[in-house]
Structure formats: C-alpha cells, structure tokens
Backbone of each chain as ProteinMPNN parsed JSONL, in Angstrom:
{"seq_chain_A": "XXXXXXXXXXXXXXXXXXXXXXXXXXXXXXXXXXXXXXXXXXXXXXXXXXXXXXXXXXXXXXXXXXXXXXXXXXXXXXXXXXXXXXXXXXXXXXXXXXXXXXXXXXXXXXXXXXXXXXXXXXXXXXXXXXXXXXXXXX", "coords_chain_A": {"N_chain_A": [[16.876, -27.447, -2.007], [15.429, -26.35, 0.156], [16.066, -24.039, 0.604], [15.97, -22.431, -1.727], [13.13, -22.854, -1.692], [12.904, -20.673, 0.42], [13.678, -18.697, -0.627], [12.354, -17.949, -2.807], [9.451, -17.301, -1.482], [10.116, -15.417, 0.645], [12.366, -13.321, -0.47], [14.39, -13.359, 0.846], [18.094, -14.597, 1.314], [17.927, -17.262, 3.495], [19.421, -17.729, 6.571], [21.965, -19.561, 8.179], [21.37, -20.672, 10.371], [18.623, -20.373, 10.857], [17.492, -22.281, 8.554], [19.105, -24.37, 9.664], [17.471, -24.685, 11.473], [14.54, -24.477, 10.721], [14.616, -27.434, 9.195], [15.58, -29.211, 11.559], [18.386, -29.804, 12.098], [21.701, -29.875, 13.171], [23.577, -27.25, 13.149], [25.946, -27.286, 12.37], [26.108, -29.21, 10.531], [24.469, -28.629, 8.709], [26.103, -26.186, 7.724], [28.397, -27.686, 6.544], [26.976, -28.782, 4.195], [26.482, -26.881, 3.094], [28.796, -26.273, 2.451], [29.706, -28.191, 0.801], [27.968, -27.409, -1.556], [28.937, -25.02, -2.22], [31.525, -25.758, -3.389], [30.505, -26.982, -5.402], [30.147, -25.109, -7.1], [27.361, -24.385, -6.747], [26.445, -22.653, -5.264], [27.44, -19.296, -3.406], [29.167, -18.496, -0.589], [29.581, -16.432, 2.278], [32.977, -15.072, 3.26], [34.232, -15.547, 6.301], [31.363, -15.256, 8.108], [30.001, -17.373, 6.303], [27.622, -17.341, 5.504], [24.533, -17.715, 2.877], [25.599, -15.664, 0.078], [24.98, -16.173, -2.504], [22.637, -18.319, -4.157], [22.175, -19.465, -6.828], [20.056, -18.931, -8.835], [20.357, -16.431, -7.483], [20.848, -13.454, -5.772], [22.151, -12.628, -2.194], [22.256, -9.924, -1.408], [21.352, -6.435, -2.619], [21.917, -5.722, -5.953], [22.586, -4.59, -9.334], [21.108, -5.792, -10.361], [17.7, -5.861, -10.296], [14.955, -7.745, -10.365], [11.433, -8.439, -10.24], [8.536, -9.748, -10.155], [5.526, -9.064, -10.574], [4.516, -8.536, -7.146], [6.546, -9.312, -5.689], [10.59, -9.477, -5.161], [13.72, -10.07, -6.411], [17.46, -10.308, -6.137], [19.285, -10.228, -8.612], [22.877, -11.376, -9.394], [24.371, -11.102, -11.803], [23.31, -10.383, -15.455], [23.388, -12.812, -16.248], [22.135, -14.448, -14.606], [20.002, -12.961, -13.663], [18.258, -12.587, -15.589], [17.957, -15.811, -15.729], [16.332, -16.095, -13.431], [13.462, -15.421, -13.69], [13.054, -17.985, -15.981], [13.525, -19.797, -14.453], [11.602, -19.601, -12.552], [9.635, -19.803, -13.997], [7.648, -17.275, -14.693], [6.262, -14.129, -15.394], [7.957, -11.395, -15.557], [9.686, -8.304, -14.791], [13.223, -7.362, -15.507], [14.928, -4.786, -13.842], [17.929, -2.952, -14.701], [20.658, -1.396, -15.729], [22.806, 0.136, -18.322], [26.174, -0.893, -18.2], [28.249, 0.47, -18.952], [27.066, 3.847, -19.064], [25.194, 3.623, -17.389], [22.517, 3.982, -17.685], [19.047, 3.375, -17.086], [17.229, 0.64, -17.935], [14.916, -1.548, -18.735], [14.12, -5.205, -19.063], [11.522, -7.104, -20.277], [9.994, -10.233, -19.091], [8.015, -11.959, -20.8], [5.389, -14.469, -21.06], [7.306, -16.488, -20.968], [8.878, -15.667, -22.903], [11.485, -13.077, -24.066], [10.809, -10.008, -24.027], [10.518, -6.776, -25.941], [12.888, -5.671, -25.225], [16.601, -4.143, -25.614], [20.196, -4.643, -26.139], [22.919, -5.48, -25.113], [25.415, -8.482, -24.073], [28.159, -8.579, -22.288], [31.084, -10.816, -21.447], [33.241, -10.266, -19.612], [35.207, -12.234, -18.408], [37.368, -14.979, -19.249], [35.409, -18.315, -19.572], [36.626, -20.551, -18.312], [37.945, -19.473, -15.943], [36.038, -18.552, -14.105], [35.84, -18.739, -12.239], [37.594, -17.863, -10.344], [37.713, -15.639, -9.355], [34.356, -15.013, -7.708], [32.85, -12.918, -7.725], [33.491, -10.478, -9.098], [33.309, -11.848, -11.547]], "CA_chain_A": [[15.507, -27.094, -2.389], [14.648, -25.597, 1.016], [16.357, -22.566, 0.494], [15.473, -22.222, -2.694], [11.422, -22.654, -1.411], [12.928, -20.083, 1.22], [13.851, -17.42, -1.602], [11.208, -17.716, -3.85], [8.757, -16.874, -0.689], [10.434, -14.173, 1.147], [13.235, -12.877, -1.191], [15.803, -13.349, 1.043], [18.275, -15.804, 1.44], [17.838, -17.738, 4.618], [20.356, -17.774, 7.722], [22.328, -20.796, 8.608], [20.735, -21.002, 11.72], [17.04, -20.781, 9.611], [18.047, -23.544, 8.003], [18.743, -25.899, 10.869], [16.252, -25.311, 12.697], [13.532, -25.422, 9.741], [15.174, -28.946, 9.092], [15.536, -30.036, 12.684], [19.2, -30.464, 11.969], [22.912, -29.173, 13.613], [23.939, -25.941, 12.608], [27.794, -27.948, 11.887], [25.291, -30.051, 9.924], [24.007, -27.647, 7.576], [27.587, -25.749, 7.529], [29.215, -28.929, 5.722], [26.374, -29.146, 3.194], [26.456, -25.272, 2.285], [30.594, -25.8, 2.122], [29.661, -28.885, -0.093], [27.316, -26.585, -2.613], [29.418, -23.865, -2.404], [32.43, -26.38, -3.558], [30.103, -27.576, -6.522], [29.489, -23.615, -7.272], [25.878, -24.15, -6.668], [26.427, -21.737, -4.237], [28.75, -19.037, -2.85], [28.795, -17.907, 1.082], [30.019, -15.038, 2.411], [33.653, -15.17, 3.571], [33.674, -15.359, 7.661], [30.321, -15.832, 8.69], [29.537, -18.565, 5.552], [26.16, -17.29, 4.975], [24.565, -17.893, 1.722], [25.735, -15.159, -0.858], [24.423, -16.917, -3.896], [22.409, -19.558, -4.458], [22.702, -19.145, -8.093], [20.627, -17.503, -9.685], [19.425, -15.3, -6.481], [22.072, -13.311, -5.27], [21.45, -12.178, -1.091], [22.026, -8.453, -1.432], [20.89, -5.581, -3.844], [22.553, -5.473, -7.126], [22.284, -3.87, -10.621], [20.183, -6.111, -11.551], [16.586, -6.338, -9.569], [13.633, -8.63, -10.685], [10.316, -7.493, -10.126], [7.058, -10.419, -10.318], [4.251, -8.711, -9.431], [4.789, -7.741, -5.543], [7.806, -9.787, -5.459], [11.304, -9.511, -6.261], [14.768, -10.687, -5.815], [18.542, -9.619, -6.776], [20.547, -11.616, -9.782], [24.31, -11.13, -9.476], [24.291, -10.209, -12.724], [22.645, -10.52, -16.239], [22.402, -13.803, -16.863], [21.015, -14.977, -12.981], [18.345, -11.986, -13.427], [17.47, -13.667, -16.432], [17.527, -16.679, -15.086], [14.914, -16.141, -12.499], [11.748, -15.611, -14.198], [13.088, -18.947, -16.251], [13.425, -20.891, -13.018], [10.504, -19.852, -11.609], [8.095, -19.562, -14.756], [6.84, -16.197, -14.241], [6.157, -12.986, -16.308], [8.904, -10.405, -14.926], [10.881, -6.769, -15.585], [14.274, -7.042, -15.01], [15.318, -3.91, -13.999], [18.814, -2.952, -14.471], [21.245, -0.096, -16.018], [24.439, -0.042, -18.89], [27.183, -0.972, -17.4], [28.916, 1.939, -19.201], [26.549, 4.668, -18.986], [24.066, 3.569, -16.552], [21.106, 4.377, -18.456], [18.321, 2.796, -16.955], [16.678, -0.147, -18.594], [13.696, -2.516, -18.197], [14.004, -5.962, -19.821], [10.32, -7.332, -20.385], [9.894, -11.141, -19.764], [6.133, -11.89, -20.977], [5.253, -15.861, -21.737], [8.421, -17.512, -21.436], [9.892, -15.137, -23.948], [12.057, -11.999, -23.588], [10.022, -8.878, -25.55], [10.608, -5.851, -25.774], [14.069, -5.749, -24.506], [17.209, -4.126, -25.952], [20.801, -4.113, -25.076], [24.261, -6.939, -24.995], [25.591, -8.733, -22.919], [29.738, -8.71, -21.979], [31.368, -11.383, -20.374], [34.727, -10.298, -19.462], [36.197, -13.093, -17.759], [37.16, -16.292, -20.049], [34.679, -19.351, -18.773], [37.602, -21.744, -17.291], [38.207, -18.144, -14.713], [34.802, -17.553, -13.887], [35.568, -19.346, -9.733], [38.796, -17.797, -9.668], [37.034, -14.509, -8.746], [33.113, -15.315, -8.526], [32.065, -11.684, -7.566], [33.991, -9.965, -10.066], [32.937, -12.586, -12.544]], "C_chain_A": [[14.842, -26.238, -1.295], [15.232, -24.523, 1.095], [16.286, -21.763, -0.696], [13.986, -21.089, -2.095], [11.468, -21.008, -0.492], [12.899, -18.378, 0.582], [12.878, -16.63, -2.124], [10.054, -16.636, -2.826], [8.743, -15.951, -0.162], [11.481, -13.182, 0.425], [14.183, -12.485, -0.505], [16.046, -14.513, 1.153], [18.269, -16.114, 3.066], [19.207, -18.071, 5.399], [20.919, -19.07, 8.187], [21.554, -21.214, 9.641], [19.291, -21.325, 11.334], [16.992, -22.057, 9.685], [17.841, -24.765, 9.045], [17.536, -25.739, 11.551], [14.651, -25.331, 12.091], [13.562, -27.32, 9.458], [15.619, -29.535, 10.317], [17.179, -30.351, 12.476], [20.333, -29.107, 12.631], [23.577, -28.037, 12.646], [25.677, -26.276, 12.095], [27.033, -28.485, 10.427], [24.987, -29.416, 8.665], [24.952, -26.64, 7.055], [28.075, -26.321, 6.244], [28.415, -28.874, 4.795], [26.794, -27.663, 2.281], [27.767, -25.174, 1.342], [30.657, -26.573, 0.702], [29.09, -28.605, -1.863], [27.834, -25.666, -3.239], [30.914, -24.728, -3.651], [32.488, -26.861, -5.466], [29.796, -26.165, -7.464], [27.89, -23.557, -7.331], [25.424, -23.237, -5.903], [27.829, -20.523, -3.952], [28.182, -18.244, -1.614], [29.831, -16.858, 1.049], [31.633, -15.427, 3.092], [33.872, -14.753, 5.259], [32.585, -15.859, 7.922], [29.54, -17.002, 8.012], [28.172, -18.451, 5.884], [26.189, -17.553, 3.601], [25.011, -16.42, 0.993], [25.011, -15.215, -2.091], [24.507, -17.888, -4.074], [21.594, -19.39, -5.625], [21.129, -19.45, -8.155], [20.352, -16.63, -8.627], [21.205, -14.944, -5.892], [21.186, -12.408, -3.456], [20.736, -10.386, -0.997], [21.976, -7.664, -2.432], [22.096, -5.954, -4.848], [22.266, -4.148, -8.391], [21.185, -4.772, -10.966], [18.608, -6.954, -10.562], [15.671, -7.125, -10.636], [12.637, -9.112, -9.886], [9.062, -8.979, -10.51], [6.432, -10.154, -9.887], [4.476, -7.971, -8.303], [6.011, -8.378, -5.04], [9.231, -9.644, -5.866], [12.964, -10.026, -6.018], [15.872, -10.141, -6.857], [19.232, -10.934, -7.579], [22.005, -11.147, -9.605], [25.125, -10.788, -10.996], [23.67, -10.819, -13.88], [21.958, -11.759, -16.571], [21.578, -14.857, -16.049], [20.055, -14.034, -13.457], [17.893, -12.663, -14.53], [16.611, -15.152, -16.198], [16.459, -17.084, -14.18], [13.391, -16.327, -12.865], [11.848, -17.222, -15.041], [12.809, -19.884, -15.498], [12.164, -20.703, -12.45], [8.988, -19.631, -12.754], [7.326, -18.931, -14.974], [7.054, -15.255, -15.121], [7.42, -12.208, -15.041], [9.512, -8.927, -15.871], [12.174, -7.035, -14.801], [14.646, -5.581, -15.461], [16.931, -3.379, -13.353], [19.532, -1.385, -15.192], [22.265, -0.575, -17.125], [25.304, -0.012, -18.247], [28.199, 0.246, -17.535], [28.397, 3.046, -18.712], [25.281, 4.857, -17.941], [22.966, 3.732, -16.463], [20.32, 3.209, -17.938], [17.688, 1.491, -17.94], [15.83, -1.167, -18.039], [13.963, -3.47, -19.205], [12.668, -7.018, -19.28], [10.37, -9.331, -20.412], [8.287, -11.984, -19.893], [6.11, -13.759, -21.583], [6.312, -16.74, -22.088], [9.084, -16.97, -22.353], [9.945, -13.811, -23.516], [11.519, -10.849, -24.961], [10.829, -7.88, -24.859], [12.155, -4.741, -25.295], [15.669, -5.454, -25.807], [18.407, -4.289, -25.182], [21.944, -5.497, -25.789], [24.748, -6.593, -24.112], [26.994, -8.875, -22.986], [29.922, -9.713, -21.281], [33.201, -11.396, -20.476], [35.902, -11.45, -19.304], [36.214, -14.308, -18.83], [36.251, -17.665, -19.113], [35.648, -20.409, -17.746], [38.767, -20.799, -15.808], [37.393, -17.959, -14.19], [34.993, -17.971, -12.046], [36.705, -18.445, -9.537], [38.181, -16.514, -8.608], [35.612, -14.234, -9.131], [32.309, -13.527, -8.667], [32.665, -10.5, -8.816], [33.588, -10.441, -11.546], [31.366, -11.637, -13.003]], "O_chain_A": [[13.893, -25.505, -1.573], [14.714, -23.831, 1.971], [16.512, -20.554, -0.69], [13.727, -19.888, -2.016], [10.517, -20.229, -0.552], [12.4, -17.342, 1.022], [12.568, -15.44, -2.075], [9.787, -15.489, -3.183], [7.705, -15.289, -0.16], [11.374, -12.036, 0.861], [14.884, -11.528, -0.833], [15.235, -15.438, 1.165], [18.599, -15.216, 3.841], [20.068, -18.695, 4.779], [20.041, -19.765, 8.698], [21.094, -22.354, 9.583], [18.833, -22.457, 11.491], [16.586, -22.799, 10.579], [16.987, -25.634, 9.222], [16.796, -26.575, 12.071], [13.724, -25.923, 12.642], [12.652, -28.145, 9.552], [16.17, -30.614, 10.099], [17.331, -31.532, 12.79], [20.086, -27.902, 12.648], [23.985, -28.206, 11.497], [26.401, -25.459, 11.526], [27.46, -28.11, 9.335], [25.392, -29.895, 7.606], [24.689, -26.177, 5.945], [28.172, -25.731, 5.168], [29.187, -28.918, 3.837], [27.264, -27.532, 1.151], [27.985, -24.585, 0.283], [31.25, -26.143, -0.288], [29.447, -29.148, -2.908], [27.565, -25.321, -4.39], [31.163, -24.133, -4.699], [33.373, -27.013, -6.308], [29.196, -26.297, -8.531], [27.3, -22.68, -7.963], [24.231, -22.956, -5.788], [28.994, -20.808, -4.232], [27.148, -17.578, -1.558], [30.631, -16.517, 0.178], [31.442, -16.498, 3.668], [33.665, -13.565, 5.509], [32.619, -17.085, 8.03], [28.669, -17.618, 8.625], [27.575, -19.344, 6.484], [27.241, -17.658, 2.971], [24.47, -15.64, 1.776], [24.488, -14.22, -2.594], [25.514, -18.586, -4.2], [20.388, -19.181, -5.496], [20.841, -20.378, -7.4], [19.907, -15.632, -9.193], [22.205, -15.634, -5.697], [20.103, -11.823, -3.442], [19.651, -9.861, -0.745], [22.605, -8.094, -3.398], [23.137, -6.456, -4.425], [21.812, -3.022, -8.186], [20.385, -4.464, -11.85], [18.481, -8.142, -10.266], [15.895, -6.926, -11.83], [12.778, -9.974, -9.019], [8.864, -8.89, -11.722], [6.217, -10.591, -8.756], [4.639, -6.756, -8.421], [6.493, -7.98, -3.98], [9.317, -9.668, -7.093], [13.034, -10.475, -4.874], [15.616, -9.686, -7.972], [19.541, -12.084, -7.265], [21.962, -9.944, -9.862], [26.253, -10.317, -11.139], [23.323, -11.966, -13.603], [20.806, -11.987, -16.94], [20.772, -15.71, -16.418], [18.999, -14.62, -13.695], [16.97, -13.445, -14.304], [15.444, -15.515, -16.343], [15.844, -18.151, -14.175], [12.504, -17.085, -12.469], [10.818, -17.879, -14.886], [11.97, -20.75, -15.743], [11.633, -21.641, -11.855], [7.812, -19.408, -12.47], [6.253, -19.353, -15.406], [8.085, -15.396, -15.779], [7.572, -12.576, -13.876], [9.671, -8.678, -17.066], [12.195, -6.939, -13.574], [14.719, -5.122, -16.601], [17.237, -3.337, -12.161], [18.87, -0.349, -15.124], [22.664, -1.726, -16.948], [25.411, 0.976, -17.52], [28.787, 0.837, -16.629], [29.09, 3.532, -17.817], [24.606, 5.866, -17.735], [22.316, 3.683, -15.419], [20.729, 2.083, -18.219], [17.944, 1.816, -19.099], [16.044, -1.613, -16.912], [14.1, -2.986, -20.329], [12.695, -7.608, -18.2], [10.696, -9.879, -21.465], [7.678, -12.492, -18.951], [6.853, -14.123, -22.494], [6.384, -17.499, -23.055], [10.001, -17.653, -22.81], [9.061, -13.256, -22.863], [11.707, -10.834, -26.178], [11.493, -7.909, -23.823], [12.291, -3.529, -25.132], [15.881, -6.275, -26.699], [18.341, -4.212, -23.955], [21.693, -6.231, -26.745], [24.84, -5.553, -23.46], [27.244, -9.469, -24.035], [29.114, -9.862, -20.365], [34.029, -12.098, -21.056], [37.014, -11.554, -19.821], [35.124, -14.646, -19.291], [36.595, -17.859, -17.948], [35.317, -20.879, -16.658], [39.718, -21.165, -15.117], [37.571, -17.003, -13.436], [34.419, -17.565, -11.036], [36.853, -18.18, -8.344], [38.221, -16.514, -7.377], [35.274, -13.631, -10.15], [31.48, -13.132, -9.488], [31.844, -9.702, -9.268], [33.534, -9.69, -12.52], [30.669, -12.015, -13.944]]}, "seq_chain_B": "XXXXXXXXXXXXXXXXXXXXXXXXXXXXXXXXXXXXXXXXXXXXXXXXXXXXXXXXXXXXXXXXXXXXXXX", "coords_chain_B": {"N_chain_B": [[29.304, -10.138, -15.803], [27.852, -7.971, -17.848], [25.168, -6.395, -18.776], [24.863, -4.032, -21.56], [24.185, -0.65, -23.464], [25.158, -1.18, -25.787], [27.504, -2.423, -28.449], [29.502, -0.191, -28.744], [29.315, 1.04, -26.25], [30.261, -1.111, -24.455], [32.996, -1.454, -25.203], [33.669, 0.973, -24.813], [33.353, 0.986, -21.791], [35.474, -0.936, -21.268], [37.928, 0.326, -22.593], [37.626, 2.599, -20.239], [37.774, 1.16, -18.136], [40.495, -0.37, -17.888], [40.488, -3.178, -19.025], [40.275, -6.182, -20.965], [38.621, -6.469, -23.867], [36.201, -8.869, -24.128], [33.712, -11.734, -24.126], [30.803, -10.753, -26.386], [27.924, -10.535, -26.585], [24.307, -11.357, -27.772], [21.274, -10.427, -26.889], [19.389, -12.498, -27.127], [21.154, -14.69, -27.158], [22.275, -14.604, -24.148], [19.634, -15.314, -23.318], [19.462, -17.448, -23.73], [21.373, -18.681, -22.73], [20.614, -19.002, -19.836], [18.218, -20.234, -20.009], [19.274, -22.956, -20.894], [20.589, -22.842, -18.096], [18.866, -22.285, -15.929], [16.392, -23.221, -16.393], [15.603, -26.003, -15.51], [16.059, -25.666, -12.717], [14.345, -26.132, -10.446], [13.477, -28.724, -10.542], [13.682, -31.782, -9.224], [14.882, -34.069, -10.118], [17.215, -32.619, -11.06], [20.6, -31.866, -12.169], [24.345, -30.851, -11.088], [25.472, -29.881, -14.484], [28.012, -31.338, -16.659], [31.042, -30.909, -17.745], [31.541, -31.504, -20.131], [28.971, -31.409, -21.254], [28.154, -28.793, -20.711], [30.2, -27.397, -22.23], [28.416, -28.201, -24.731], [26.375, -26.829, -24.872], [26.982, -24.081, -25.124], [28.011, -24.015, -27.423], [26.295, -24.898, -28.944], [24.73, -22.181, -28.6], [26.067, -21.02, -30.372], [28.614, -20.231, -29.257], [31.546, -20.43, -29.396], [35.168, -21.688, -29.566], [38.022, -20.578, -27.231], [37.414, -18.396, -25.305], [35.337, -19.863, -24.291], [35.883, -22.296, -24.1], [35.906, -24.731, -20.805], [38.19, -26.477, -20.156]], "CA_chain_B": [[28.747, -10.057, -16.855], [26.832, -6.935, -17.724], [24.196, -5.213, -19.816], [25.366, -2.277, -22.282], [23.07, -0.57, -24.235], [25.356, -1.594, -27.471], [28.855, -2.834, -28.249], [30.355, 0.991, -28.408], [29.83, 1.237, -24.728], [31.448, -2.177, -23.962], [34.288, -0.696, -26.023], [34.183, 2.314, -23.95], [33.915, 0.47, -20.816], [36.574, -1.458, -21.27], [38.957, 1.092, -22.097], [37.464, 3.051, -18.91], [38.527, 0.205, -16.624], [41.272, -0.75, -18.708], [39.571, -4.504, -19.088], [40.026, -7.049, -22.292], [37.522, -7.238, -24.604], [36.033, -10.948, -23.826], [32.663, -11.976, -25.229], [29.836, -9.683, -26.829], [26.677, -12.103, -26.616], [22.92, -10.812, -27.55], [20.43, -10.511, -25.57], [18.628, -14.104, -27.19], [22.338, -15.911, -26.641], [21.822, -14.621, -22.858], [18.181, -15.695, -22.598], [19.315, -18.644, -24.499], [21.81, -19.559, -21.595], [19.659, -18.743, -18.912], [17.193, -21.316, -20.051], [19.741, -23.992, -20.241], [21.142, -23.382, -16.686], [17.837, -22.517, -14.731], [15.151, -23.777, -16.851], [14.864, -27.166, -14.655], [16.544, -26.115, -11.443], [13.632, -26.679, -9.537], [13.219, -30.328, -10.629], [13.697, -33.033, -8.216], [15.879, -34.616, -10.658], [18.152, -31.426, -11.165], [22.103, -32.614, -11.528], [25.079, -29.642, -12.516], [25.975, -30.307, -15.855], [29.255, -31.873, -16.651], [31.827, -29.901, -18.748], [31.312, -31.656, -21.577], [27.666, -30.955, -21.313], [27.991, -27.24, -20.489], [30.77, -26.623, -23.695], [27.832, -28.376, -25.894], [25.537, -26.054, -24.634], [27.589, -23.189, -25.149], [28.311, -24.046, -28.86], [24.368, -24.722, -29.404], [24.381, -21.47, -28.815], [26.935, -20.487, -31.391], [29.492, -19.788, -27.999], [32.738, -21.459, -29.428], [36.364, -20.906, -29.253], [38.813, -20.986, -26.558], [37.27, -18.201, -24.449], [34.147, -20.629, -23.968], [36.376, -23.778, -23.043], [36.643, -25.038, -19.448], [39.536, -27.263, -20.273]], "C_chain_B": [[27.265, -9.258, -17.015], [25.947, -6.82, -18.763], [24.59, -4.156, -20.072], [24.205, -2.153, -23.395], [23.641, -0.866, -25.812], [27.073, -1.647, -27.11], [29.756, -1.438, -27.836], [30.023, 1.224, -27.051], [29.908, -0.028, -24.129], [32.462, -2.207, -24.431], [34.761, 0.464, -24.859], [34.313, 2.08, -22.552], [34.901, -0.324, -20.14], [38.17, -0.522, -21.499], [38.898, 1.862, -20.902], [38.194, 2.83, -17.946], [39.265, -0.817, -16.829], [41.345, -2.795, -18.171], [39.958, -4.843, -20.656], [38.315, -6.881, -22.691], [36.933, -8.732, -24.453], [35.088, -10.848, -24.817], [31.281, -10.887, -25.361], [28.918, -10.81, -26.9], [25.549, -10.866, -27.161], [22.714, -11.288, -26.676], [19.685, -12.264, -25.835], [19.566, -15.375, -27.02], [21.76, -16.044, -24.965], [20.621, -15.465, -22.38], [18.71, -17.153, -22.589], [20.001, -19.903, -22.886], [20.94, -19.524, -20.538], [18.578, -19.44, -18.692], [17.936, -22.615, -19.999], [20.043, -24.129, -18.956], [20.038, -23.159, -15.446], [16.412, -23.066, -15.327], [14.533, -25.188, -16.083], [15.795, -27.254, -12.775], [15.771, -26.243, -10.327], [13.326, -27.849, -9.864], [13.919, -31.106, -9.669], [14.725, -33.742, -8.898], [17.101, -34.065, -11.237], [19.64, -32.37, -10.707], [22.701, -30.96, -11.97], [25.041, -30.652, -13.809], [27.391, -30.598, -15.527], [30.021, -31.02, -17.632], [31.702, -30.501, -19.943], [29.854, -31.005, -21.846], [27.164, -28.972, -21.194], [28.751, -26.556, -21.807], [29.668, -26.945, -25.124], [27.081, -27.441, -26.146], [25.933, -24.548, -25.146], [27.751, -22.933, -26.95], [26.919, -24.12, -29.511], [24.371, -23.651, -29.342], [24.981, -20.202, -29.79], [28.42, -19.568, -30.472], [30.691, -20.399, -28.301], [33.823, -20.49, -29.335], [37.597, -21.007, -27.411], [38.428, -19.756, -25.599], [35.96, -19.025, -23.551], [34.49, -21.962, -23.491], [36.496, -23.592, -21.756], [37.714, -25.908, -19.333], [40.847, -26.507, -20.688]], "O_chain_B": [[26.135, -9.559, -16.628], [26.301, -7.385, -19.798], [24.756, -3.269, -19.235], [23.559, -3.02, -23.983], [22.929, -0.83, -26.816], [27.712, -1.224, -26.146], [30.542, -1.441, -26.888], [30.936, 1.934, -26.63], [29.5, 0.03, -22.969], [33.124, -3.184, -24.082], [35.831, 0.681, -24.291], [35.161, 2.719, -21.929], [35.15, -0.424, -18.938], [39.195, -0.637, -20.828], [39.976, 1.965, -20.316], [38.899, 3.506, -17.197], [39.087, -1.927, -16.327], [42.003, -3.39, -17.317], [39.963, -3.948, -21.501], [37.269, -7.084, -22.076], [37.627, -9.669, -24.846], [35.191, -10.28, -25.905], [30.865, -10.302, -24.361], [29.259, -11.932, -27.278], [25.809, -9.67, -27.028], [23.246, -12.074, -25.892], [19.508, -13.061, -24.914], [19.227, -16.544, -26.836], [21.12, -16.986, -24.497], [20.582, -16.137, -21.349], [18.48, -17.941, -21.672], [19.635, -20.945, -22.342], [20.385, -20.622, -20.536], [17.959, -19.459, -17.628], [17.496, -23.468, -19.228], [19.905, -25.233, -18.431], [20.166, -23.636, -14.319], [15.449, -23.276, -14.589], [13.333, -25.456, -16.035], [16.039, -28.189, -12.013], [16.314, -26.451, -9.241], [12.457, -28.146, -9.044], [15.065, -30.703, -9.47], [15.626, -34.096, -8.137], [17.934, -34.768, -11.81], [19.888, -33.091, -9.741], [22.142, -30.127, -12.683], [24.671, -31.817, -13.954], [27.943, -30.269, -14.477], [29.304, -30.373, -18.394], [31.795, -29.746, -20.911], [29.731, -30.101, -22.673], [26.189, -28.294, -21.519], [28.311, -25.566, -22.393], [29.783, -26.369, -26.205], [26.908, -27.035, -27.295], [25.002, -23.876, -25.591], [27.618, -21.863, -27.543], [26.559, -23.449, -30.478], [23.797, -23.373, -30.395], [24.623, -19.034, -29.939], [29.041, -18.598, -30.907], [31.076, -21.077, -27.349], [33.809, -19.271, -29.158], [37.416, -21.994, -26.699], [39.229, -19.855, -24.67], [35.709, -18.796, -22.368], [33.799, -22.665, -22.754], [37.043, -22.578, -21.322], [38.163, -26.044, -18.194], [41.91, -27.12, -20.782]]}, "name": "protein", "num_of_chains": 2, "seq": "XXXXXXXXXXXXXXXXXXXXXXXXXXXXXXXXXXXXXXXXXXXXXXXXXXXXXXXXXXXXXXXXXXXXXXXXXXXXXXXXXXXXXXXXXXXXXXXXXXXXXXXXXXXXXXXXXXXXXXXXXXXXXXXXXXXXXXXXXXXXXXXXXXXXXXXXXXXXXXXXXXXXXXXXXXXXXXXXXXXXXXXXXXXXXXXXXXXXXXXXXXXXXXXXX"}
C-alpha cells in the first residue's frame, strides 16, 4: 500500500532504498518483501538492481500507453493496466495511446466510471497460462 | 496486449511480426476486466484472486476456451 500511496502522489515508482527508509525498515528487509510480490505477480522488478518495474497496474517507465488525470499521470504496461488506473483510483482520465499496427494516435475517454467515447480492440497475443513466462512481452 | 484501431490491423500486425492470432476482446470486455482486477486494489482487504476465481471472471465476461485457462 505504501508504494502504491507513493505512485498515486508522485507518479513514480519509489526506490528500494525510499521504501526503507519511509518505513524505518532494512533495505534486505524490504528486498524479500518486493521478491515475495514480485513471486505473487503483484509486482515485477527490474532484473539486477530489483527495483520496482510494475506494480501492476503502474508500470515505472514511459510506455504506449500514458494516463493523464488532470495534472497527473502515470504509465500502464499496456491496455488493460492503463485502463485499470482510472478504475483503481476512481478518477475521470484520457488514456492516451496509439494502434499497435499503425500507430494512429488515440485518446480513450474515461468520464464517471464509464469508458465514452472510445474506439478501438484489444489483442492479447499470449494464451493466459503464458502470460509470467515472458511478463514484458506479455 | 495492445490497442488496434480494428481487427484488420491485428490481422495485419500479426502477419507483420509473424505472431498467432490469440484473443480479439472489445473495448467493454477490456474495461470489463480492468474493473474486476483493479476495481478494489486499494482496499485494505484486497487478496489476488485464485484461479478458479480469475477463469470465472474471465467467462463472466464471455472469455472462454482453452486460450483463457490457467490450468
């Protein structure tokens, strides 16, 4: 939840080191939990330095698919995290993203808890019982 | 899992980057999941779902079939 609170606020994800020392706790300490999240896919860290990556639905670094509240905004890892966001957090939003084919710009409108205005489908290549084998590709 | 502006260019992107066809969803399947899996993840009482609980979800949303199993 505190890196969550950490997201929502600044729209990045927060630094292992952050972490402990917001929570008063050992940087091994907060390691083991991340490895434990990451394990449950509630999460995925970066390979080497085991920063956060994605703590689903927020992904750390730019994507295709930004989302925009107001003066705020944060990256989804792809369609159905950017979606996800304004759900999770209750908020009017534009996800703004592109065709994956053609790259044509697109704005998807989410106004009152419901998605207006918004054309477009969604692909999901990978079969669901593959989606860890390769999460970034997924 | 992307956004195309319509099935003929997830046809065409797939032969592009010579990729299977998988699943074609709308956009109100998408929302649809998107509300089951973050709609209460800020709750205090937030668990994952269990695989049974995630294939029901999946079929609520008319998601069946054997690319939608995790078993």
């Amino acid at each position: 939840m505190h890196v969550y609170k950490h997201i929502i606020e600044t729209g990045q994800t927060p630094k292992v080191a952050r972490i402990a020392n917001d929570l008063c706790r050992r940087v091994t300490e907060i390691r083991a939990a991340l490895h434990r999240l990451s394990a449950g896919h509630a999460m995925v860290l970066e390979e080497g330095s085991g920063e956060i990556l994605r703590a689903a639905p927020f992904w750390a670094v730019p994507t295709s698919f930004r989302v925009e509240c107001g003066t705020q905004s944060w990256w989804g890892s792809c369609i159905w995290d950017a979606l996800g966001i304004p759900v999770m957090l209750k908020r009017d939003a534009d996800i703004i993203t592109s065709c994956g084919c053609c790259s044509s710009r697109t704005t998807l409108e989410v106004r009152s808890g419901s998605l207006v205005k918004s054309t477009g489908v969604i692909h999901f290549v990978v079969p669901v019982r593959r989606w860890y084998e390769n999460v970034v590709f997924t | 899992m992307l956004l195309f502006r319509s099935e003929e260019h997830v046809n065409r992107w797939c032969r592009q980057w010579n990729q299977p066809l998988g699943a074609v969803l709308t956009l109100e399947q998408g929302w649809g999941l998107a509300q089951g899996w973050y709609g209460d993840r800020l709750d205090l009482g937030w668990r994952p779902k269990s695989e049974t609980e995630i294939e029901a979800a999946f079929a609520e949303l008319g998601l069946r079939g054997d690319f939608w199993r995790l078993r």
